[in-house]
PATIVEX-895864 format. One record per residue (C-alpha): residue number from 1; residue in one letter; z negated, y negated, x. Coordinates in steps of 0.05 Angstrom, whole numbers, plus 5000, padded with zeros to 4 digits. Layout:
<nodes>
<node><resi>NUM</resi><resn>A</resn><up>Z</up><north>Y</north><east>X</east></node>
...
</nodes>
This chain:
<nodes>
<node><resi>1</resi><resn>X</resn><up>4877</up><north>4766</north><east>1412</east></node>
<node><resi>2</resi><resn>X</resn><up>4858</up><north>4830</north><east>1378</east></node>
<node><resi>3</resi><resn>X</resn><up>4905</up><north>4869</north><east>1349</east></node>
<node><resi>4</resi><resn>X</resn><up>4891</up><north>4938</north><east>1366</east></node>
<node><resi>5</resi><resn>X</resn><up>4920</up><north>4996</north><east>1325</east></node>
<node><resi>6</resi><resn>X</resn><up>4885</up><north>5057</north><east>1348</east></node>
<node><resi>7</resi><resn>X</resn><up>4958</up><north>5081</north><east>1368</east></node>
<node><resi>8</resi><resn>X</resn><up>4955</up><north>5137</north><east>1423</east></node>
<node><resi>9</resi><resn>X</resn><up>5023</up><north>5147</north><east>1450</east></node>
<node><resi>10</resi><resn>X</resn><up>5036</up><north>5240</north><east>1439</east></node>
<node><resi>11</resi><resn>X</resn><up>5049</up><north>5270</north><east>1505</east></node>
<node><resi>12</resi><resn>X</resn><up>5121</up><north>5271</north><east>1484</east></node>
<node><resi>13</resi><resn>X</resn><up>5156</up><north>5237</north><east>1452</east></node>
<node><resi>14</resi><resn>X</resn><up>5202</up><north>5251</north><east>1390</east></node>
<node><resi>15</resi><resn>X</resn><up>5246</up><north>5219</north><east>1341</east></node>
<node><resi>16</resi><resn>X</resn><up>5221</up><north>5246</north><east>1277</east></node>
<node><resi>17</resi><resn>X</resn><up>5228</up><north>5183</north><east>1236</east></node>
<node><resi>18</resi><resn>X</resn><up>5256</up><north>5116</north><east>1232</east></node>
<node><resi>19</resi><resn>X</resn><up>5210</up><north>5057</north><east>1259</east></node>
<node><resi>20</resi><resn>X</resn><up>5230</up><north>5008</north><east>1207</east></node>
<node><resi>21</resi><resn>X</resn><up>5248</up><north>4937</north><east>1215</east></node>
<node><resi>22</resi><resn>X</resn><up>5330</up><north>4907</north><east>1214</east></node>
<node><resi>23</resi><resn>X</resn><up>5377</up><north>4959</north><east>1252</east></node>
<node><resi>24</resi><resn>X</resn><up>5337</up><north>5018</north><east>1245</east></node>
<node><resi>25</resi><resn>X</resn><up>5386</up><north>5051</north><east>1215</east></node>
<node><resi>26</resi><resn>X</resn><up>5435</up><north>5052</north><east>1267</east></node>
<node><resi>27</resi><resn>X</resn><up>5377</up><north>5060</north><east>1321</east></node>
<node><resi>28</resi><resn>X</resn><up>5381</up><north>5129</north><east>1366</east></node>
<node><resi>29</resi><resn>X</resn><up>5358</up><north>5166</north><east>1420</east></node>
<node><resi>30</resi><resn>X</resn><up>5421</up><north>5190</north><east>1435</east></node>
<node><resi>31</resi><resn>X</resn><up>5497</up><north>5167</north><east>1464</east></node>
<node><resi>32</resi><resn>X</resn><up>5559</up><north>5190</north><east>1436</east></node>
<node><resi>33</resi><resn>X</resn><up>5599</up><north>5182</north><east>1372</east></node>
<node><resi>34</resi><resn>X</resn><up>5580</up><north>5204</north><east>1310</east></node>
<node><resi>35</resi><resn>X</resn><up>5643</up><north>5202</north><east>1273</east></node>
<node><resi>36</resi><resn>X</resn><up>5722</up><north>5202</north><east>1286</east></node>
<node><resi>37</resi><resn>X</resn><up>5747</up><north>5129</north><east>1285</east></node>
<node><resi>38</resi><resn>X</resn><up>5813</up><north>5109</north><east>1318</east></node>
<node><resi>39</resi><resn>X</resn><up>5808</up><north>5037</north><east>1338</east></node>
<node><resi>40</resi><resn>X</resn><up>5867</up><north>4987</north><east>1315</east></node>
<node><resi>41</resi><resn>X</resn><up>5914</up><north>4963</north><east>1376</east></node>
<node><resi>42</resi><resn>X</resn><up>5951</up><north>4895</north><east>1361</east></node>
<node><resi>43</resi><resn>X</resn><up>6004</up><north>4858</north><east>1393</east></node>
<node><resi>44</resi><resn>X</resn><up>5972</up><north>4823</north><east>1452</east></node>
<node><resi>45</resi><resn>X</resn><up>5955</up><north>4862</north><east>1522</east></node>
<node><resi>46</resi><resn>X</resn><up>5885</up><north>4846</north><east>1511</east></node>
<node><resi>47</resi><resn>X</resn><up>5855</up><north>4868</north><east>1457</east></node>
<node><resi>48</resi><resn>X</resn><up>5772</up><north>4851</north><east>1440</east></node>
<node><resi>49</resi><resn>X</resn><up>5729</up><north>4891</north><east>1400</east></node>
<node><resi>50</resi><resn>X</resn><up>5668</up><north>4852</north><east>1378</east></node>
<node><resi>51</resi><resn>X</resn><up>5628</up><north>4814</north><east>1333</east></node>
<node><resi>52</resi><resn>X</resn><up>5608</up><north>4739</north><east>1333</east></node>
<node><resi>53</resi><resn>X</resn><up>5527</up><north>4764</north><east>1372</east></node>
<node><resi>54</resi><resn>X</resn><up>5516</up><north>4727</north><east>1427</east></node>
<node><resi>55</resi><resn>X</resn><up>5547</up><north>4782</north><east>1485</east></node>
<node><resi>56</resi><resn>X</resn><up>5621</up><north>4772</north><east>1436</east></node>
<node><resi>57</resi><resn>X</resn><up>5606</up><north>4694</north><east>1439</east></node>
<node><resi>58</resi><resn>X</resn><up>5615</up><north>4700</north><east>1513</east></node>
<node><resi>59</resi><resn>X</resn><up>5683</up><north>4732</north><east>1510</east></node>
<node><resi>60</resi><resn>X</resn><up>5718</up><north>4693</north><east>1448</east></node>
<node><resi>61</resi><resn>X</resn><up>5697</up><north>4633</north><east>1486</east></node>
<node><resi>62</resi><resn>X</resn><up>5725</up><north>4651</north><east>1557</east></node>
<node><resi>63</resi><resn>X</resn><up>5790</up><north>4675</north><east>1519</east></node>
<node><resi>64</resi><resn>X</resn><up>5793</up><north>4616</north><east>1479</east></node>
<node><resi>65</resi><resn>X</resn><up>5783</up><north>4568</north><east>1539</east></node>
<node><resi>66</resi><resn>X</resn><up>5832</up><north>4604</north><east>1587</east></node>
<node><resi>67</resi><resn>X</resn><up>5885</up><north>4592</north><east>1532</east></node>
<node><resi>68</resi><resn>X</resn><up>5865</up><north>4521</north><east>1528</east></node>
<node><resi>69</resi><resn>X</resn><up>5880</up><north>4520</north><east>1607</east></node>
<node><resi>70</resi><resn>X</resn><up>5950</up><north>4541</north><east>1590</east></node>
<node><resi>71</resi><resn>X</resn><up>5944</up><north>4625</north><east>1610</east></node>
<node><resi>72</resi><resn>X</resn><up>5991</up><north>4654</north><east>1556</east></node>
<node><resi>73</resi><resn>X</resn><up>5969</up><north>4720</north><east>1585</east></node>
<node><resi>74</resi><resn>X</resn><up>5906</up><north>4706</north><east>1552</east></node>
<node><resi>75</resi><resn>X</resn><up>5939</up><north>4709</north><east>1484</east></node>
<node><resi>76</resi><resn>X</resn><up>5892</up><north>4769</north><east>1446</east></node>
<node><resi>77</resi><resn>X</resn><up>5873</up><north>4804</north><east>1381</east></node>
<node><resi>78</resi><resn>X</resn><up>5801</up><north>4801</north><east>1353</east></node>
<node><resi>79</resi><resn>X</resn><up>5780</up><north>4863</north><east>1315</east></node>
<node><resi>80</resi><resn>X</resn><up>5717</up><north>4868</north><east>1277</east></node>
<node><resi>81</resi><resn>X</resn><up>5666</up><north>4918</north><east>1300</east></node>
<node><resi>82</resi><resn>X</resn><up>5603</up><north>4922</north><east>1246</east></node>
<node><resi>83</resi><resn>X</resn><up>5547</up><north>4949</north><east>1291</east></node>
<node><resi>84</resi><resn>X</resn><up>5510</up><north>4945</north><east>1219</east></node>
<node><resi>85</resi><resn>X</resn><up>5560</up><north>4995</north><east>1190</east></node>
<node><resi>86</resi><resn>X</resn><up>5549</up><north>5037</north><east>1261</east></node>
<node><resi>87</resi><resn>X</resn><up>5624</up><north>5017</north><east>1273</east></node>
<node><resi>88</resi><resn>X</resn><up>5608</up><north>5023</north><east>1352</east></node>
<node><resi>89</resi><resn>X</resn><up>5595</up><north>5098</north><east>1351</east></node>
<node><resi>90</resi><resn>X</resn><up>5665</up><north>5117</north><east>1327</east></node>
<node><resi>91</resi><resn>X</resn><up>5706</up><north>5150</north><east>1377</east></node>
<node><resi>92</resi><resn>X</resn><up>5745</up><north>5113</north><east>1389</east></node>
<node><resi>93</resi><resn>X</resn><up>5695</up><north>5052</north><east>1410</east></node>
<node><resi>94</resi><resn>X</resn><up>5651</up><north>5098</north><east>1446</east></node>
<node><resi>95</resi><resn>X</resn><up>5723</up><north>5114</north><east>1477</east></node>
<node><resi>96</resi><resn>X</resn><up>5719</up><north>5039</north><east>1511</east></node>
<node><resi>97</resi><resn>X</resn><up>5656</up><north>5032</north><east>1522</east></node>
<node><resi>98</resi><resn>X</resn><up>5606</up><north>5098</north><east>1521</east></node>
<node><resi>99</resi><resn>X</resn><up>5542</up><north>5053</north><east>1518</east></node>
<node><resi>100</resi><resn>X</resn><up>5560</up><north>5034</north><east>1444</east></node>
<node><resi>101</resi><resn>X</resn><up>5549</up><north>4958</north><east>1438</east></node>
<node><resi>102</resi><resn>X</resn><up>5601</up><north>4909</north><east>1431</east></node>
<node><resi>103</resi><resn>X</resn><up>5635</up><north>4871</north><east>1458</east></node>
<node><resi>104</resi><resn>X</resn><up>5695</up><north>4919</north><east>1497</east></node>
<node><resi>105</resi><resn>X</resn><up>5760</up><north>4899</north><east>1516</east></node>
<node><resi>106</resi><resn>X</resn><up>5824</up><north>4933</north><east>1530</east></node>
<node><resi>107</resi><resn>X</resn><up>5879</up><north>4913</north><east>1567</east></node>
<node><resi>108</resi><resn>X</resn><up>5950</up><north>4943</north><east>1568</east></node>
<node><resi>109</resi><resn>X</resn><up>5978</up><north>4899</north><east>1620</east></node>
<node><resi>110</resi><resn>X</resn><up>5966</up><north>4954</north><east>1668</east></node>
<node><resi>111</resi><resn>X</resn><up>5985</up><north>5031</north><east>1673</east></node>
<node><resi>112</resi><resn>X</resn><up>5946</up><north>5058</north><east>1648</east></node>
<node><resi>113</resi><resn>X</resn><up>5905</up><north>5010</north><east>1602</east></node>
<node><resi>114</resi><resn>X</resn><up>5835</up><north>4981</north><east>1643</east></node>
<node><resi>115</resi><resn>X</resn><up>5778</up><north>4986</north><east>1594</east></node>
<node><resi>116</resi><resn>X</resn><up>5715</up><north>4937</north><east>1609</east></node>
<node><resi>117</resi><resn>X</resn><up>5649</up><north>4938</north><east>1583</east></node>
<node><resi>118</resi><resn>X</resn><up>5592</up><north>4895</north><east>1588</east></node>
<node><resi>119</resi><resn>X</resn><up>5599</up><north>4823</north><east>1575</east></node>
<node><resi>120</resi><resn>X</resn><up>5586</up><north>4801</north><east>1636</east></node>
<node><resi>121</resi><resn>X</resn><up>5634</up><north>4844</north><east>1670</east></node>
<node><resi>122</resi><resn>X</resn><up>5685</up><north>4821</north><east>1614</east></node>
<node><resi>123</resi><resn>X</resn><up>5678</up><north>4746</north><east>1634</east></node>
<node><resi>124</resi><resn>X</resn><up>5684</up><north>4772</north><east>1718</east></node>
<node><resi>125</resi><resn>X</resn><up>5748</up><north>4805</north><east>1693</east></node>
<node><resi>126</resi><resn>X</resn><up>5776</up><north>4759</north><east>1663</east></node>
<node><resi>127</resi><resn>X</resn><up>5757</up><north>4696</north><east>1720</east></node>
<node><resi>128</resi><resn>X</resn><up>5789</up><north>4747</north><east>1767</east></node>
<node><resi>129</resi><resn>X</resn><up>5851</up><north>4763</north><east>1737</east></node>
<node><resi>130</resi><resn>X</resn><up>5874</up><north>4692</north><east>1706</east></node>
<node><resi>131</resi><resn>X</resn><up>5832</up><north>4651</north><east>1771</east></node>
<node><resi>132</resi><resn>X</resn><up>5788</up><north>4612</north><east>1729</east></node>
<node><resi>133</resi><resn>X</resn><up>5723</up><north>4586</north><east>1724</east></node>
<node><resi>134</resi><resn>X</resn><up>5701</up><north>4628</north><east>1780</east></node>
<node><resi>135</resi><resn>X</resn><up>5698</up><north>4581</north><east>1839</east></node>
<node><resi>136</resi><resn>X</resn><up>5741</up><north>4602</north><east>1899</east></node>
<node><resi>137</resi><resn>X</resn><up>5683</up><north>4569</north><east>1953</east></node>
<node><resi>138</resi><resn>X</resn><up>5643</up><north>4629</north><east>1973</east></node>
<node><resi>139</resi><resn>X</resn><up>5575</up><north>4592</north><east>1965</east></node>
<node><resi>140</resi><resn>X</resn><up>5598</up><north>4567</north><east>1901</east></node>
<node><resi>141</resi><resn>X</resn><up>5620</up><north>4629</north><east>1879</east></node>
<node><resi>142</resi><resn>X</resn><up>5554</up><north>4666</north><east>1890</east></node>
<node><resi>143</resi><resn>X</resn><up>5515</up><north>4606</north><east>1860</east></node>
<node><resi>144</resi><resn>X</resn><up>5555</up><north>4623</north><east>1799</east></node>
<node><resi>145</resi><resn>X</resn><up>5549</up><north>4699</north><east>1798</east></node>
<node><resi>146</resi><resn>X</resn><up>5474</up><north>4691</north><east>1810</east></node>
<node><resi>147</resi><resn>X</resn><up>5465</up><north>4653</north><east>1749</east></node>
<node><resi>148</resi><resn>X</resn><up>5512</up><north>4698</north><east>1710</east></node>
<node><resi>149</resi><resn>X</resn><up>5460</up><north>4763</north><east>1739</east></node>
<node><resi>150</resi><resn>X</resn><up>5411</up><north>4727</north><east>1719</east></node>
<node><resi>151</resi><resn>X</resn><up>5426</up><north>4713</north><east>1645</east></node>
<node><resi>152</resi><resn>X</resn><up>5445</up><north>4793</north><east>1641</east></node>
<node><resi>153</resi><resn>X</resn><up>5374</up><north>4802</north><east>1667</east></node>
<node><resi>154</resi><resn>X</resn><up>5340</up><north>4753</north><east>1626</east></node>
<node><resi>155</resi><resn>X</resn><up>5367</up><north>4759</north><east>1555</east></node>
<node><resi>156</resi><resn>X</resn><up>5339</up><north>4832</north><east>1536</east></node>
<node><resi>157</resi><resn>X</resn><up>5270</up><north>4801</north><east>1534</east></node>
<node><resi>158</resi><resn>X</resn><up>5302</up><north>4741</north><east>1498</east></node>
<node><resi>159</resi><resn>X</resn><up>5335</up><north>4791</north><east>1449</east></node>
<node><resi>160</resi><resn>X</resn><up>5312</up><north>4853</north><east>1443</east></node>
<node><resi>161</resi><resn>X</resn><up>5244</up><north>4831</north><east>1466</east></node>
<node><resi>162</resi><resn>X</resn><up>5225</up><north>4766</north><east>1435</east></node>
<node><resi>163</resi><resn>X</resn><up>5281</up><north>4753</north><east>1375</east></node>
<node><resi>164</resi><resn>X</resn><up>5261</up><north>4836</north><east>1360</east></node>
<node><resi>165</resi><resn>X</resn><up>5191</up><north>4820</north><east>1354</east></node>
<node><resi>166</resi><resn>X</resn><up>5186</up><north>4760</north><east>1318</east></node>
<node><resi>167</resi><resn>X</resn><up>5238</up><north>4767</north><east>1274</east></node>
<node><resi>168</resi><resn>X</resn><up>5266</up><north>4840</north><east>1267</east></node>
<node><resi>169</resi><resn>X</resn><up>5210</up><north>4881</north><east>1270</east></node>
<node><resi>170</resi><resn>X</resn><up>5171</up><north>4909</north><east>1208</east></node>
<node><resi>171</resi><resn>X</resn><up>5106</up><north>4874</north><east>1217</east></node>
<node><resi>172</resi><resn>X</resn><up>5079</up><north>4815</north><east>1270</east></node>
<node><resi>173</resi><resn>X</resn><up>5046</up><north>4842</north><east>1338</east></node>
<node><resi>174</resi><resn>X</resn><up>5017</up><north>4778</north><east>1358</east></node>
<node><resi>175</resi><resn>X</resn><up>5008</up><north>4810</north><east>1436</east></node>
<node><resi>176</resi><resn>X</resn><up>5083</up><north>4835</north><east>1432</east></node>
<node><resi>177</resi><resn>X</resn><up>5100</up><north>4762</north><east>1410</east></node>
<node><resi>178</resi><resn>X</resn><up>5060</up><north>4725</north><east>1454</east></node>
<node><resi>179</resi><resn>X</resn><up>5080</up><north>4765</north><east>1514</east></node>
<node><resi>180</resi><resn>X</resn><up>5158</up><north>4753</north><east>1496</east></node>
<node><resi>181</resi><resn>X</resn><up>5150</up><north>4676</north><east>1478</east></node>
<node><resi>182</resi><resn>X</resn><up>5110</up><north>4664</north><east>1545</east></node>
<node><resi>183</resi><resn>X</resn><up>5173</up><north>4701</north><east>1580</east></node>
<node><resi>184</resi><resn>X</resn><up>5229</up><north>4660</north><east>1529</east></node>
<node><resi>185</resi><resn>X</resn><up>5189</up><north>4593</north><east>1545</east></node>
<node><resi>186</resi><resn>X</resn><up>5193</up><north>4608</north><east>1624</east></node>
<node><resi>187</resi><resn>X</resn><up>5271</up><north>4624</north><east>1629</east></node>
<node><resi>188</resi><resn>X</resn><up>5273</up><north>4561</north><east>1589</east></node>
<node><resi>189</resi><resn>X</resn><up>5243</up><north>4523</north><east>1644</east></node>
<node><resi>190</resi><resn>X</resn><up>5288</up><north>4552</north><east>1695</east></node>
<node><resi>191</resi><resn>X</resn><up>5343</up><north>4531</north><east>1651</east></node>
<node><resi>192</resi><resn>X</resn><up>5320</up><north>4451</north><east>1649</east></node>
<node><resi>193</resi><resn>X</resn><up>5299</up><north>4447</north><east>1717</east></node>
<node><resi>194</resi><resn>X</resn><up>5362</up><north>4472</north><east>1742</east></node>
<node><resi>195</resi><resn>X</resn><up>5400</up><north>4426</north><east>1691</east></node>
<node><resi>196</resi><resn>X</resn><up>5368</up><north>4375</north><east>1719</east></node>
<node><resi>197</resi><resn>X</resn><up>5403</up><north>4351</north><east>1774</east></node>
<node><resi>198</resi><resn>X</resn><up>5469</up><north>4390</north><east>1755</east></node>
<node><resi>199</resi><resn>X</resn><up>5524</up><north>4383</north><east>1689</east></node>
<node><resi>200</resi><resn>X</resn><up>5526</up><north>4453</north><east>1687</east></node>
<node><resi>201</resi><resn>X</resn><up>5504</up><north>4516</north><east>1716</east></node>
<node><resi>202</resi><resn>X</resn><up>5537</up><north>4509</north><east>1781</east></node>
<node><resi>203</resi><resn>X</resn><up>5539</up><north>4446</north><east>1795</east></node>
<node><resi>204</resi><resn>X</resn><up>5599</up><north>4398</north><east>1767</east></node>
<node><resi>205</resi><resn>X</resn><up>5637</up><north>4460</north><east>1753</east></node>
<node><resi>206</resi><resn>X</resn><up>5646</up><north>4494</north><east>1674</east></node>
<node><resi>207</resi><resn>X</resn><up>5644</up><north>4566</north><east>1694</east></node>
<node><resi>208</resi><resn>X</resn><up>5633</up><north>4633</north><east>1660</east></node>
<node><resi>209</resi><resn>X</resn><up>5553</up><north>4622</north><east>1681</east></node>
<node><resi>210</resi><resn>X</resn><up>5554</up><north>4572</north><east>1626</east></node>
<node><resi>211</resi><resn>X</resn><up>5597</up><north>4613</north><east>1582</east></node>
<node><resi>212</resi><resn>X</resn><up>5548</up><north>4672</north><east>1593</east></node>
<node><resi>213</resi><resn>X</resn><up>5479</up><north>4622</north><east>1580</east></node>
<node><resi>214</resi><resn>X</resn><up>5503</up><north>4580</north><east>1533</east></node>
<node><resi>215</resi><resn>X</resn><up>5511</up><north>4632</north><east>1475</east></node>
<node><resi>216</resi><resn>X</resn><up>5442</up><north>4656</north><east>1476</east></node>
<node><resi>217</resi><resn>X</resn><up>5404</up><north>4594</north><east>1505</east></node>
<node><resi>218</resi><resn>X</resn><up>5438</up><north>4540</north><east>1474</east></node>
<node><resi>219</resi><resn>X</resn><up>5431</up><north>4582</north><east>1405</east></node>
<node><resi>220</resi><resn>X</resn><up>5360</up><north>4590</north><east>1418</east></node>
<node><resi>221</resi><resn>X</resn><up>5351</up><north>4505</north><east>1422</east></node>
<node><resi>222</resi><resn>X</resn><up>5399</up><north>4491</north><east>1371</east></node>
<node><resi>223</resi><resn>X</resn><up>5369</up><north>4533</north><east>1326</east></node>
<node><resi>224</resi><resn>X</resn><up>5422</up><north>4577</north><east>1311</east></node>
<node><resi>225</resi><resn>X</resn><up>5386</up><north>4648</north><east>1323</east></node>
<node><resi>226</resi><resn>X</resn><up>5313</up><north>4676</north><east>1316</east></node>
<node><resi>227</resi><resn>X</resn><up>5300</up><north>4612</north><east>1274</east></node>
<node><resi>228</resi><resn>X</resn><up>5250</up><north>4596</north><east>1331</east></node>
<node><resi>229</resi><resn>X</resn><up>5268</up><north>4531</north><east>1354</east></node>
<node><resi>230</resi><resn>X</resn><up>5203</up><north>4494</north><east>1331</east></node>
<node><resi>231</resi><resn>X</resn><up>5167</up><north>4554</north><east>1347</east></node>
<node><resi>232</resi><resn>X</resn><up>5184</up><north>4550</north><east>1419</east></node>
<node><resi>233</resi><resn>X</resn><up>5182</up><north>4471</north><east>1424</east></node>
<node><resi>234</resi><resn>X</resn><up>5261</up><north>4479</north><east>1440</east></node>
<node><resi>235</resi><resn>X</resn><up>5254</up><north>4414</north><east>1432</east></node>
<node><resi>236</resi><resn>X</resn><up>5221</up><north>4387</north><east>1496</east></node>
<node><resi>237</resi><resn>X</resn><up>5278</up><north>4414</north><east>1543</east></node>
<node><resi>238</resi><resn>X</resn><up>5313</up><north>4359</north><east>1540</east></node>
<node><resi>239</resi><resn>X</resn><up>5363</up><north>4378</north><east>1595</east></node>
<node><resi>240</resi><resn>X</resn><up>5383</up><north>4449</north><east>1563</east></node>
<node><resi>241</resi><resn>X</resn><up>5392</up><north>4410</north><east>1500</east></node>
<node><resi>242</resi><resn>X</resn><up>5437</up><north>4353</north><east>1535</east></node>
<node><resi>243</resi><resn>X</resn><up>5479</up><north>4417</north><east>1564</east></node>
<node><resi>244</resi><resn>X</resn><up>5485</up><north>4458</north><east>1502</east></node>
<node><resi>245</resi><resn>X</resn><up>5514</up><north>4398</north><east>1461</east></node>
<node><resi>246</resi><resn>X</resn><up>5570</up><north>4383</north><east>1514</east></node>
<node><resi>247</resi><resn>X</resn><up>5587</up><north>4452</north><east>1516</east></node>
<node><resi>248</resi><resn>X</resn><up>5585</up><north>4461</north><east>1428</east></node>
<node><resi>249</resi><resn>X</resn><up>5630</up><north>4401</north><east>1439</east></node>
<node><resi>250</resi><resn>X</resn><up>5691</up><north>4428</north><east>1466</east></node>
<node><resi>251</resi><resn>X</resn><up>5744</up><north>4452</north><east>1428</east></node>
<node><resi>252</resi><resn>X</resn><up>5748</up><north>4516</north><east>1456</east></node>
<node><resi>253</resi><resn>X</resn><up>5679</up><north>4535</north><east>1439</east></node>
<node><resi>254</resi><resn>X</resn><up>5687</up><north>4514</north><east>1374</east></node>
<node><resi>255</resi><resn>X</resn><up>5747</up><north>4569</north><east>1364</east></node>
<node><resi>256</resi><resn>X</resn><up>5714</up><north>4620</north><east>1403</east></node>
<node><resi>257</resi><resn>X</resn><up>5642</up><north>4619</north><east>1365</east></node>
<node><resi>258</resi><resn>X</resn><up>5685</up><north>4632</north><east>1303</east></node>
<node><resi>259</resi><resn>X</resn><up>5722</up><north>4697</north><east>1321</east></node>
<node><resi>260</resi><resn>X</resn><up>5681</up><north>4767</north><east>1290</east></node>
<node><resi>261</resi><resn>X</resn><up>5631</up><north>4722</north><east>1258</east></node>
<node><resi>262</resi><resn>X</resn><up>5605</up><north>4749</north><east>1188</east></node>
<node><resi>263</resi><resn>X</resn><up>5557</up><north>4703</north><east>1179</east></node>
<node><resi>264</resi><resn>X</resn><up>5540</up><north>4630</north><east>1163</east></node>
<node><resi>265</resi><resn>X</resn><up>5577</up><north>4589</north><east>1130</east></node>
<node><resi>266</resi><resn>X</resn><up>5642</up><north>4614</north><east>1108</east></node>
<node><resi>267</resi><resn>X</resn><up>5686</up><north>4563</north><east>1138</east></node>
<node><resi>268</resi><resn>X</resn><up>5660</up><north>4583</north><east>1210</east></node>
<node><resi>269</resi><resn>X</resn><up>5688</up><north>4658</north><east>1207</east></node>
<node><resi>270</resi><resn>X</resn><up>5740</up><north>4685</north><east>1226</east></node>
<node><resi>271</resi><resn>X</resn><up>5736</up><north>4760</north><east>1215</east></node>
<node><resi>272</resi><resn>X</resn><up>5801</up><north>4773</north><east>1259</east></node>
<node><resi>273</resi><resn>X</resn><up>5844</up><north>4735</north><east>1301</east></node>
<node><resi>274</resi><resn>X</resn><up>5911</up><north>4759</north><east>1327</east></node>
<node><resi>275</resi><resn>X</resn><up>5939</up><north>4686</north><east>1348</east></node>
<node><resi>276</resi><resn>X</resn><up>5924</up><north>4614</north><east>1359</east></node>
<node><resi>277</resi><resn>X</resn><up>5953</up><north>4609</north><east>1285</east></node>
<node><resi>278</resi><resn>X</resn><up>5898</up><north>4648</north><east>1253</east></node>
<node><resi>279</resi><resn>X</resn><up>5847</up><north>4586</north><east>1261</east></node>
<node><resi>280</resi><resn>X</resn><up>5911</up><north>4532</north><east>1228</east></node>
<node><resi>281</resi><resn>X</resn><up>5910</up><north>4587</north><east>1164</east></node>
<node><resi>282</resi><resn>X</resn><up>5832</up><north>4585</north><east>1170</east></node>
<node><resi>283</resi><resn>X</resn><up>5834</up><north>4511</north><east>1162</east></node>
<node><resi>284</resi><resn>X</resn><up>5889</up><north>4507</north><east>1109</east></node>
<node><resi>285</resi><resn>X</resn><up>5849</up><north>4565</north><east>1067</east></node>
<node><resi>286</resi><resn>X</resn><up>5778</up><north>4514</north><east>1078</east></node>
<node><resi>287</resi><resn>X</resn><up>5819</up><north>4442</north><east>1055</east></node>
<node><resi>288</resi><resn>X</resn><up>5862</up><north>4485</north><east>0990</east></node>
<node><resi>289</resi><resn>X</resn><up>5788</up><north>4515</north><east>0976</east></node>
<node><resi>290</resi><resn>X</resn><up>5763</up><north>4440</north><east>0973</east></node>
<node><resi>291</resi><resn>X</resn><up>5819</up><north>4411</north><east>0920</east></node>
</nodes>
């Protein structure tokens, strides 16, 4: 390895120009809203703002399996938030959540409104409130938040790290690369070793650890972001792969991988969603489209 760019890093830093490569429009050094947005407020006390990344997989899927347990109170509206067009610095997003990245949830059950942020603190919401997939055994229950800590840990240098790098960024680093797909190929390991000798995260037991993993791990072996699959011999973990096709199995998932995706094939979005209905009319629109 020998990339060496002659780069010596000014005394202090400023932001003087964008750095190039996807997003960098939207990239800054600074919090805050840059322009007066009111956000939409549907019929349902919870109310998601998000797109279909892998932080608003999380959510859509928890929502769409806690429906599928039966909790009506569950019931929510989708809205769109393009962190392309910088949708997440409008007021009235920063409002919910003042870090500025989706997804952020609202609910108006109570008085006033709770706003969450964070996925992960979304899905611990949510298990709390409805009491599901959270185990109620105490040793259970911190097997499960340990391995939901851990995937908030982990992803950045999944995401931001390795996915930036190799496929983001405006030209290869092969030591930025290298670094990140030695890290990627080590969390995968925890992954399969763990899977293993258990059906899920923790144990026998779907919980929101899986629903937290699963969109940005089982993506990564499936193929379905970074395009790094083969790269990364996804392949050879043959236990993360086992678990990440029972999970894409359930309906649930299915429903909730759909909601504020934009991209892909056009008969897996579902821009908004405002009822259980939304997905029938998605269908009907796919089989007329067909005839």
């Amino acid at each position: 390895m020998n990339d060496s760019s002659g780069y010596e890093p000014p005394k202090v830093w400023k932001w003087e120009t964008e750095n190039g490569g996807a997003f960098a429009s939207i990239n800054r050094p600074i919090a805050g809203p840059t322009h007066d947005k009111e956000l939409p407020v549907g019929k349902h006390p919870l109310q998601l703002y998000s797109l279909a990344t892998p932080n608003g997989v999380k959510v859509t899927v928890m929502l769409e399996e806690l429906l599928a347990l039966g909790h009506s109170g569950a019931e929510y509206d989708a809205y769109l938030i393009n962190i392309g067009d910088g949708d997440q610095f409008g007021s009235g997003f920063v409002g919910v959540n003042p870090n500025s990245k989706i997804p952020a949830l609202m609910d108006h059950s109570t008085t006033p409104p709770t706003r969450v942020f964070e996925s992960g603190a979304i899905l611990l919401y949510l298990a709390e409130k409805f009491g599901a997939f959270l185990p109620s055994d105490p040793a259970n229950r911190a097997e499960c938040l340990s391995w939901l800590f851990w995937q908030m840990g982990s992803a950045p240098y999944l995401g931001g790290g390795f996915g930036h790098f190799y496929s983001y960024a405006p030209f290869k680093i092969e030591y930025a690369i290298d670094r990140f797909a030695m890290e990627v190929k080590r969390q995968l390991d925890v992954l399969d070793r763990r899977l293993a000798d258990n059906r899920f995260m923790c144990g026998d037991e779907y919980t929101i650890a899986d629903m937290a993993i699963w969109p940005w791990y089982g993506a990564l072996v499936d193929n379905r972001v970074y395009e790094a699959a083969e790269f990364l011999d996804a392949a050879s973990y043959t236990h993360v792969n086992r678990w990440m096709q029972e999970i894409a199995g359930r309906d649930a998932v299915k429903r909730g991988r759909m909601v504020n995706k934009t991209s892909g094939s056009p008969e897996e979005q579902l821009h908004e969603r405002h009822d259980a209905g939304d997905f029938e009319t998605r269908t009907q629109d796919k089989l007329e489209a067909a005839d």
